[in-house]
C-alpha positions as CSV (number, residue, x, y, z in Angstrom):
1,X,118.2,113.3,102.8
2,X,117.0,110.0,103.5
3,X,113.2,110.5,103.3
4,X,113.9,111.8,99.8
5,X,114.7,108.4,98.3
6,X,111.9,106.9,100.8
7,X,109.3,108.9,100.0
8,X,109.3,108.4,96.0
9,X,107.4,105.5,93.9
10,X,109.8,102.5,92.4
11,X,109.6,104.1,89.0
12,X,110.9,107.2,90.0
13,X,113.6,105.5,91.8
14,X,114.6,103.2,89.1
15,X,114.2,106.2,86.8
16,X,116.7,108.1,89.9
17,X,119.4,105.0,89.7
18,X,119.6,105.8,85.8
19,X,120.0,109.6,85.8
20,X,122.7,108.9,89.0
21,X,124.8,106.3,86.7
22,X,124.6,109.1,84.2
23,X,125.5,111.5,86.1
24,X,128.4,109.3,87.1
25,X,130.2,108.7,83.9
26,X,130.1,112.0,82.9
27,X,131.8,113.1,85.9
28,X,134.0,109.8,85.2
29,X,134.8,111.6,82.2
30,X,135.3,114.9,83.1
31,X,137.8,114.5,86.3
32,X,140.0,111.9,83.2
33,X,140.4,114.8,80.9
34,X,140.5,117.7,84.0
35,X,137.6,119.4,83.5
36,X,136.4,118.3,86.8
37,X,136.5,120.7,90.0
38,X,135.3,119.0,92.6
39,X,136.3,115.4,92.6
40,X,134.1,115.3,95.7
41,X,131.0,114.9,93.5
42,X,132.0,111.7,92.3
43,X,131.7,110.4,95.9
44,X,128.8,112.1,96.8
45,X,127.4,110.7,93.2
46,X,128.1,107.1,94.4
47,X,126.9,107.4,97.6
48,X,123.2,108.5,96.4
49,X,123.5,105.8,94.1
50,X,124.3,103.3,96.9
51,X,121.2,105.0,98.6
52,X,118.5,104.0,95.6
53,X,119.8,100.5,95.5
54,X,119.4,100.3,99.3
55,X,115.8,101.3,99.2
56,X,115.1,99.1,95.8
57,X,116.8,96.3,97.7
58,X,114.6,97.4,100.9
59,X,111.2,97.2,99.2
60,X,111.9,93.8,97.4
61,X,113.0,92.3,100.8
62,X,109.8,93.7,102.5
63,X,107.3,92.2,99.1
């Protein structure tokens, strides 16, 4: 799981972070109204997001 963020080019990552944030506030927006199932997957949404902006922050500190 962490070579997959690694392994990818800083446009597809960027590209990544947007489709997570998305991803976020429509889980956001299901678990207000109940919809959601597993409120796991907002965690797990999170923590992938955390996980692109380490290796965004990671290749800026290295340029």
């Amino acid at each position: 799981m962490k070579n997959e963020f690694h392994n990818m080019t800083d446009a597809e990552l960027t590209t990544k972070l947007q489709e997570l944030k998305s991803e976020l506030f429509n889980l956001r927006f299901r678990h207000a109204s109940g919809q959601l199932e597993n409120p796991v997957s907002i965690r797990i949404c999170k923590r992938d997001i955390a996980r692109v902006n380490t290796e965004i922050r990671a290749r800026q500190a290295k340029a």
